[in-house]
N, C-alpha and C positions, 0 to 999 in steps of 0.2 A: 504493500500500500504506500500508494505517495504522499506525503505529508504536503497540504498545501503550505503557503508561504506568508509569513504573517504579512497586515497589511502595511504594516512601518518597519523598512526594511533598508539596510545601506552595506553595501560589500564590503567595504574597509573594516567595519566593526564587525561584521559576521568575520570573517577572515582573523581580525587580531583581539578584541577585546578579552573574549573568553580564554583565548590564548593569554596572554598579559595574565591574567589573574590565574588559572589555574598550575600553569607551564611557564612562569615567567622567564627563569633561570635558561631552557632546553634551548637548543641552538635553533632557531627558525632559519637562517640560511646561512649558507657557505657558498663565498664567490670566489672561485680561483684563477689567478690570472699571470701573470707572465714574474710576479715580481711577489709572487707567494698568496698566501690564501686572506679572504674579508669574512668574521663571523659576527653576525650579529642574533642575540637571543631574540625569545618573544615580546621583552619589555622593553627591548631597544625599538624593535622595529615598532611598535606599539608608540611608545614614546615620541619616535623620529618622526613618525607620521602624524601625529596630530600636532605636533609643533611646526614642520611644516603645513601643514592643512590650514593653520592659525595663520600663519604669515600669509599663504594667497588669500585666506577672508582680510585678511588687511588691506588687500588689493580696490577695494570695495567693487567690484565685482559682481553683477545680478548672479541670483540664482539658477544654476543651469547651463550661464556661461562655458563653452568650451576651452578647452586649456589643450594648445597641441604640443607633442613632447615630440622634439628631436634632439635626440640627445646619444649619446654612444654607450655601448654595451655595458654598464655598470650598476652599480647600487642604489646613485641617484636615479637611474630610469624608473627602478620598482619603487621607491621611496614617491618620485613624483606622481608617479600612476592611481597608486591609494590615495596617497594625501588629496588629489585633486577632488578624488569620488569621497572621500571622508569629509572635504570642506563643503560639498554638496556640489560641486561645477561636474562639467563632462571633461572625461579624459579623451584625449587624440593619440593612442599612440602613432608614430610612424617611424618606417625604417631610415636607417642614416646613410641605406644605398640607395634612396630617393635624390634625382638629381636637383639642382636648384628651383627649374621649371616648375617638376611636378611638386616640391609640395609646396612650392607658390599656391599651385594647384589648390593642393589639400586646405591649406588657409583661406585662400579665397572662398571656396566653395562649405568650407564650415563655419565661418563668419568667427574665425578664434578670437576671441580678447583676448588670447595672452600666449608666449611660445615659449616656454622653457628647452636650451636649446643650449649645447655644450661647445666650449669654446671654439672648437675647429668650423663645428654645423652652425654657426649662430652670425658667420662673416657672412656666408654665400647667399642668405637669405634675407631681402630687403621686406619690411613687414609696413603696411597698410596703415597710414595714419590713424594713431588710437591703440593700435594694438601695442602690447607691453610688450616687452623685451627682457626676460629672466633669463640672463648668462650666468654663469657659475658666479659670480662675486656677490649678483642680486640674491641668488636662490640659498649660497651658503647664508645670508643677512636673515633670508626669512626663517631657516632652518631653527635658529636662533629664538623666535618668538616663545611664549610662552605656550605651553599647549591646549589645546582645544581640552573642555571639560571633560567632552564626550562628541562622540561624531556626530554629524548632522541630520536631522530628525527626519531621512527622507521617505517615500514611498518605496512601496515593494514598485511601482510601476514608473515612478521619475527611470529621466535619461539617466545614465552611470557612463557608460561610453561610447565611443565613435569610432567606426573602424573604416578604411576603405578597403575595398574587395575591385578587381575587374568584373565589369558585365558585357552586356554584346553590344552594350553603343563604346563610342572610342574614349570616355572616361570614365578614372574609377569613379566607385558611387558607394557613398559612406551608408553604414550598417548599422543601425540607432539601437543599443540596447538597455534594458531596464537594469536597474540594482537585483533586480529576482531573478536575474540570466546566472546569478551564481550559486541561487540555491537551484535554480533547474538543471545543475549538472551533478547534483546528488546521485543521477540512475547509474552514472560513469561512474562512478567510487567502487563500487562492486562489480558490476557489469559490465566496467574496461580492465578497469586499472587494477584492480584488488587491494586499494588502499586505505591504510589504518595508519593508527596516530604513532605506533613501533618503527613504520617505513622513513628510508631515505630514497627520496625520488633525485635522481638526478639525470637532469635534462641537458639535452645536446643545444636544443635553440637558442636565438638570441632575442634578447630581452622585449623586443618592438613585436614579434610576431606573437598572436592572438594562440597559437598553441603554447609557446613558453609562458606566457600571462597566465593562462590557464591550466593546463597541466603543470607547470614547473613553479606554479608561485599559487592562484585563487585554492584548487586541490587540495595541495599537502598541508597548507594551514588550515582549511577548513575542517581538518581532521587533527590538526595538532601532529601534524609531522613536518621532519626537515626536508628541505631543499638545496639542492648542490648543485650550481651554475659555474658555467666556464666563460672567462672572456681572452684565454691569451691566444698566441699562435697557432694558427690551423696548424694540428700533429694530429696523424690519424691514432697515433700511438696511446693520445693522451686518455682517450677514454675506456680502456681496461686497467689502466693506473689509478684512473680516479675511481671506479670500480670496486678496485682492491682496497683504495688506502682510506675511501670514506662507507666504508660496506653499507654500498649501495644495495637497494632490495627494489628497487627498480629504475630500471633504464626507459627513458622515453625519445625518439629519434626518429627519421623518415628514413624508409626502405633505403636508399640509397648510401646513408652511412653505414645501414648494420652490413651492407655487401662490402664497404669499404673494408671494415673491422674485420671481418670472415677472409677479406685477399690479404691485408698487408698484415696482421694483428696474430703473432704467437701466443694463444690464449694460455694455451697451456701453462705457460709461465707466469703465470700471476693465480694467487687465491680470489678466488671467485666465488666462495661456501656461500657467505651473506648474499648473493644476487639469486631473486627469485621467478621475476620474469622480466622482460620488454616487453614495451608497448610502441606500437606505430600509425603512423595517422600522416595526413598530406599527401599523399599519393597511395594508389595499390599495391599492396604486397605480392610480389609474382610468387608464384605456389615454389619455385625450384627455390627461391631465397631461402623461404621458411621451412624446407626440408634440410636446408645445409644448414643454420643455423640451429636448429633442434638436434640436429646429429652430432654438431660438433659442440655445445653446448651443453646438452643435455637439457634445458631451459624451456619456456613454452614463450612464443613471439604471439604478444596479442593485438589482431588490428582492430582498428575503428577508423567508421567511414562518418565525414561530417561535411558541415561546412559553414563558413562566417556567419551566417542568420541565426543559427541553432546550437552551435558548435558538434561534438559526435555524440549520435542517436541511433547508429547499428553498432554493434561490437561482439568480438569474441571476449570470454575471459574467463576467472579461475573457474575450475568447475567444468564449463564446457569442453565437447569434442569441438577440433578446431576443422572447419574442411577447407581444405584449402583450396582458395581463385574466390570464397566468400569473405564478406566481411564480417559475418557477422549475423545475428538476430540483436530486431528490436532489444534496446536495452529495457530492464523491470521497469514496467509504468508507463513506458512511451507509447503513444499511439501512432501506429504507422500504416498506410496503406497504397493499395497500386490503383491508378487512375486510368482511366482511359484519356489520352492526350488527345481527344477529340471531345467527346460528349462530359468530362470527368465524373463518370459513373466507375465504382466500386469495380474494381475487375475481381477476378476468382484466381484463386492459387493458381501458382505455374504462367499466369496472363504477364507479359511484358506492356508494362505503361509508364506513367510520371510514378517518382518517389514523391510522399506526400508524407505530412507530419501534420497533426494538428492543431489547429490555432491556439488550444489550451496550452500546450507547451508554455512552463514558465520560462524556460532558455529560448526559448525562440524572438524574435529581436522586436523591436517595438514597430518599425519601417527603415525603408531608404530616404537618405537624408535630401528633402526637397526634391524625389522623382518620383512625385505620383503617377505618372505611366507603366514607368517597369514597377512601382508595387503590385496597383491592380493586376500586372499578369502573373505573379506568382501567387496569388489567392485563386483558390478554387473553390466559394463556399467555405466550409470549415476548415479549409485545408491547406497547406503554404505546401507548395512543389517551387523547388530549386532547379528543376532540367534536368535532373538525374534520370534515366531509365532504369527499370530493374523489372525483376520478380521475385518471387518469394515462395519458395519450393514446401514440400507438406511436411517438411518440419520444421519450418519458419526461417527458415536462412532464405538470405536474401543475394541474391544474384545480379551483379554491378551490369548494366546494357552501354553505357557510354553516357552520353550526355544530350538531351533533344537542342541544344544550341552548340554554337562552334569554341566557347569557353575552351580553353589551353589551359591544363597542368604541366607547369615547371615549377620543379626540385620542390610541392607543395604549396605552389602559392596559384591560386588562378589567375591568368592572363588574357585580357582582350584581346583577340586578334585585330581589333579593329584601330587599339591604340599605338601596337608595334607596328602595324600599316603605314599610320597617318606619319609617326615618326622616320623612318626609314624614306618614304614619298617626296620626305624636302629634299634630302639628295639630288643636285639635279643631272645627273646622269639616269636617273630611274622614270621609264615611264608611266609601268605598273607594276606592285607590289601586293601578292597573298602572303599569308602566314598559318601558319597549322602545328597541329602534332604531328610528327615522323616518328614513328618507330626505328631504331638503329641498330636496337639488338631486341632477342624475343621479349626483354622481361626489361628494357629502356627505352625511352622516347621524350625527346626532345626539339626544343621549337627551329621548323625551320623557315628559311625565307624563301622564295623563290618570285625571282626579277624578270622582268620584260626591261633591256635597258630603251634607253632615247639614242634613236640613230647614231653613229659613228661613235660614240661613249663606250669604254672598256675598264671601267674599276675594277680593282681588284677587291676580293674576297675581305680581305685587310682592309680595304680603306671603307667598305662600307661600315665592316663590323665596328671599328674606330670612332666613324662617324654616329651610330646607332648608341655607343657607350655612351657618348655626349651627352644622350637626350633622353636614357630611357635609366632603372633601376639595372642592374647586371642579371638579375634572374630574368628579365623581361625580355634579353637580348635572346635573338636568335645562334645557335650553335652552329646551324649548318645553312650553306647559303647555295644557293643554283641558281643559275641564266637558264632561262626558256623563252621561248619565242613568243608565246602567250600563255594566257590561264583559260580555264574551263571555266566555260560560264551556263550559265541555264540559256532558256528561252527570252529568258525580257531581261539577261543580262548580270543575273547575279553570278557574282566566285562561286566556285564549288570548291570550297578547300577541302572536302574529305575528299575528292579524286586526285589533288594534288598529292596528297599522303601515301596515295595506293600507289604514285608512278615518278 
């Protein structure tokens, strides 16, 4: 049974107050990074947060105000993220490999009152008369403040945060969620992750992306367990070290690293006792991964399929037979079903239609931020369909079909193709530009580009991709580039980027 959600409700103090009091002394996180390890307990972080939280209500500030944080992979990032939702404003997280452009972007288009923004990120970003400017001197001043009594008295249904996601027009489109998006990931605690307040979670992400927020920080405190974040130099080495030496008892990471750790990573040599499973999320788990690392292991690798409106709502985990090419069954409590992508009537086990999730969902998001178009099309009735295809076989495993839209997964994060297009198209040796998923190997696939140049024009493979880092995130860029003489197009002219893929 799902417990509903009281109606005054605030993520920061779900997350830390009860910690603070019961666990003060236990170590809430460990950040380790190139120059040795950051610990802070539950009273610190407790503490640090509402002292900051105090300094931006000093800001004077309306309520609900957004706060967008660029900032670099550290301890202030999680410090600012709470503190922003515990002083009652909206947090913005964003990555720090957002190029100037885009999250001009993101500030424009959230209307931020305020950036907290780390000294390297805080040059390149010229900000909108009005808006405040928190660079580390300001933010270390307000850290400073006296602490908030208690957090802010908000709804289970106020905004808490803002996320941008790509969708099918050519920009991203922020993702409005409530403060009760953190008790609605209560069915993940058992039903992914197998998490209790005994675990150390330690996460491979970094700090901006909505799965590290989530799994590697909202999760483990919400339970009264530690967290173990990395910020130093990509080594693939590093994370069975860190494994061994903070006995981790779970790993959370996307497919792609755990094949890293399985090529380059002599497990063997390290004590591994205290580690009880992984988990994975951002892309599909290919079934040959999860065979070789359960062989060589011993360990059970548990996925979960989600995505920014809801966070993950199918999953395997303890307990369960795992099949593998599935994700999963519905998690305990969730209401999930398959639509007809035409009529959205109920289909019948085994029927391939829309992945649907119920409006009731307390993790599911409030809207997208000012695009009343693309909301209306993912309500169906009761029901929020994301473009996922599936079915759902007779013993509730659910079976991944692709996606009913041309949405791009790279390395877990979804991409427009229509915003790597626009980008790429300034170029002016380019006269037309698709973008898609390629498959490169059975169980990889990555974005690639494929060019019609402008008459007598010959760039090289290099100077585009050069050109495209300029203007876009690195995950956004395409990996592999082709000259064609045209694209496929339909009858009244549209791309067909899935034909591109096939040839």
């Amino acid at each position: 049974m799902i417990v509903p959600v009281a109606a005054r409700f605030n993520i920061a103090r779900y997350c830390l107050s009860q910690n603070a009091r019961l666990r003060a002394d236990k170590t809430a996180m460990i950040l380790v990074g190139e120059s040795g390890e950051f610990r802070m307990t539950f009273a610190d972080v407790d503490l640090a947060v509402r002292r900051l939280a105090a300094g931006l209500q000093s800001l004077g500030l309306a309520p609900g105000s957004r706060i967008m944080i660029r900032m670099a992979n550290d301890a202030d990032y999680a410090l600012t993220y709470f503190a922003t939702m515990a002083a009652g404003f909206v947090a913005l997280p964003s990555s720090a490999q957002l190029t100037p452009a885009e999250a001009a972007y993101l500030l424009e288009n959230s209307g931020a009152a305020a950036v907290a923004a780390s000294a390297e990120l805080a040059r390149d970003l010229t900000l909108p008369s009005g808006v405040i400017r928190l660079d580390p001197e300001r933010l270390a001043a307000l850290k400073q403040s006296a602490p908030l009594a208690d957090y802010a008295d908000t709804a289970a249904d106020d905004p808490a945060y803002l996320v941008y996601t790509s969708g099918t027009t050519g920009k991203p489109k922020g993702v409005l969620h409530a403060h009760r998006a953190a008790w609605g990931r209560r069915p993940m605690h058992q039903g992914w992750l197998g998490l209790g307040e005994s675990d150390v979670m330690l996460h491979a992400g970094a700090f901006n992306w909505t799965y590290t927020l989530g799994v590697g920080l909202v999760d483990p405190w919400a339970v009264g367990a530690t967290t173990v974040l990395y910020n130093g130099p990509r080594d693939i080495q590093v994370w069975p070290r860190l494994l061994e030496k903070y006995r981790a008892t779970i790993f959370a990471a996307v497919p792609t690293l755990y094949r890293q750790i399985l090529k380059y990573c002599d497990l063997g040599a390290y004590d591994l006792s205290a580690f009880r499973h992984g988990v994975t999320a951002g892309e599909a788990l290919p079934p040959a991964l999860l065979d070789e690392w359960q062989r060589r292991m011993g360990k059970p690798l548990y996925e979960a399929l989600g995505m920014s409106e809801i966070s993950t709502y199918i999953s395997t985990g303890p307990g369960m037979t795992i099949r593998p090419g599935s994700p999963g069954k519905p998690q305990p409590g969730r209401r999930v079903a398959i639509l007809d992508p035409d009529t959205s009537a109920l289909l019948p086990q085994g029927a391939t239609g829309l992945l649907a999730v119920h409006r009731s969902e307390s993790s599911l998001m409030l809207g997208y931020w000012h695009r009343p178009e693309e909301e209306a099309l993912v309500y169906r009735g009761e029901w929020f369909c994301g473009g996922d295809l599936a079915s759902i076989d007779a013993d509730g495993y659910l079976w991944h079909h692709g996606r009913n839209d041309d949405v791009m997964n790279a390395m877990g994060y979804r991409v427009s193709p229509v915003e790597v297009e626009a980008a790429i198209a300034e170029h002016p040796a380019v006269a037309e530009v698709a973008v898609t998923e390629i498959r490169v190997r059975s169980d990889v696939s990555v974005i690639g580009a494929f060019i019609v140049l402008r008459e007598g024009q010959s760039p090289s493979h290099d100077e585009l991709a050069a050109f495209t880092e300029q203007r876009l995130a690195a995950y956004k860029c395409p990996r592999e580039w082709r000259f064609v003489t045209s694209l496929p197009r339909t009858a009244n002219g549209k791309v067909q980027r899935k034909k591109l893929a096939l040839g």
